[in-house]
C-alpha positions in Angstrom: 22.8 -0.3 -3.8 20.1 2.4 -4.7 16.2 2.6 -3.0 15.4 1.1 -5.9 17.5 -2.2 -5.7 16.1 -2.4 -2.2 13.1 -2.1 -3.4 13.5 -4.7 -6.3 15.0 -7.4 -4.4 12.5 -7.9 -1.1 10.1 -7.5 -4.0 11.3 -10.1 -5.5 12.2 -12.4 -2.1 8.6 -11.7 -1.4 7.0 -13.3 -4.5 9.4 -16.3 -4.8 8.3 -17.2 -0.7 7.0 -20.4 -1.2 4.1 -21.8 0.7 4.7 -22.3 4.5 7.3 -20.0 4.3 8.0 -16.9 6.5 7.5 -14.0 3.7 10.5 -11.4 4.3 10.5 -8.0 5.5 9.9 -5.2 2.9 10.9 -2.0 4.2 9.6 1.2 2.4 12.5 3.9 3.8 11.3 7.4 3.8 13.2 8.4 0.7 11.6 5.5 -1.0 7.9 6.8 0.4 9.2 9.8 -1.0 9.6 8.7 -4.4 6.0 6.8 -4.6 4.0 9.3 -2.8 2.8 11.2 -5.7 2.1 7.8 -7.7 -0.2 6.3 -5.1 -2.1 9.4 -4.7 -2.8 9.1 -8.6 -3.6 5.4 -8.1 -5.6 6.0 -4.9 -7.6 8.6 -7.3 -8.0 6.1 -9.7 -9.4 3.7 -8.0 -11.8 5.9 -6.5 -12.9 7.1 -9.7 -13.3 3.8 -10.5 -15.5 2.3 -7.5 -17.6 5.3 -7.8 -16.8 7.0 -4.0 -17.6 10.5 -3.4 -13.8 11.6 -2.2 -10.6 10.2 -1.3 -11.5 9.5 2.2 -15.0 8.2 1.5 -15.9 5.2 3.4 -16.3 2.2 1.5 -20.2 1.8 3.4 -20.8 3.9 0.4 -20.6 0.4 -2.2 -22.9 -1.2 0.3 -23.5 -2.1 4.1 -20.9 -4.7 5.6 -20.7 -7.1 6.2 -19.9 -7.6 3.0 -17.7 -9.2 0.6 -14.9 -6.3 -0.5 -13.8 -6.3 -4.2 -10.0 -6.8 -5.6 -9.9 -2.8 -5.7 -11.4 -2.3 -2.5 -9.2 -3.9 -1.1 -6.3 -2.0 -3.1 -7.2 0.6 -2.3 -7.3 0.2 2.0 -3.6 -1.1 1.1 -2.9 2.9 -0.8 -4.9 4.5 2.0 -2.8 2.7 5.0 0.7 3.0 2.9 -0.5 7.2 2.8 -1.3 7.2 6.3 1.8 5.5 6.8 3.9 7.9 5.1 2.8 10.4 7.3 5.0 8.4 10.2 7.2 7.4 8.4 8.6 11.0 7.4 8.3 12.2 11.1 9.8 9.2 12.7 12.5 8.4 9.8 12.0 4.7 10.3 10.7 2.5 7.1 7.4 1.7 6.6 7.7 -2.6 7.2 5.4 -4.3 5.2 4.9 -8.3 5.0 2.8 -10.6 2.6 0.7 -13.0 4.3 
């Protein structure tokens, strides 16, 4: 099985948890961070472009003051921040990145 059948069936395991249920583990290996490294900086782009921020690394106090309630893609895009951040340890530990839906 390839990164990307790992990646494809805890997908998958994920969405079908039902309610109540203990979502699985979804480990993002380093050669799979690898891999999606250069999409999520284009997405993490994107959605900056799209909320209007100054930079990558802008603070989100720049839509407005918190507390505050965040939008769908602010909140995407603190997910593509920590999974960038992540990916950082993840290469210099060579342990997955584990990541669970709650």
């Amino acid at each position: 099985m390839d990164d990307f059948d790992d990646f494809r069936t805890a997908y998958a395991a994920a969405c079908e948890a039902g309610e109540g249920e203990e979502s699985p583990v979804f480990l993002l290996t380093p050669p799979m961070m690898r891999a999606i490294l250069s999409p999520l900086h284009r997405y993490r782009d994107a959605l900056v472009n799209e909320l209007g921020l100054s930079g990558p690394n802008a603070s989100l106090e720049e839509l407005g003051k918190f507390p505050r309630t965040e939008s769908g893609s602010e909140r995407e895009l603190e997910c593509v921040r920590d999974l960038i951040k992540g990916n950082q340890v993840c290469q210099q530990i060579n342990l997955p990145i584990e990541i669970r839906f709650v």
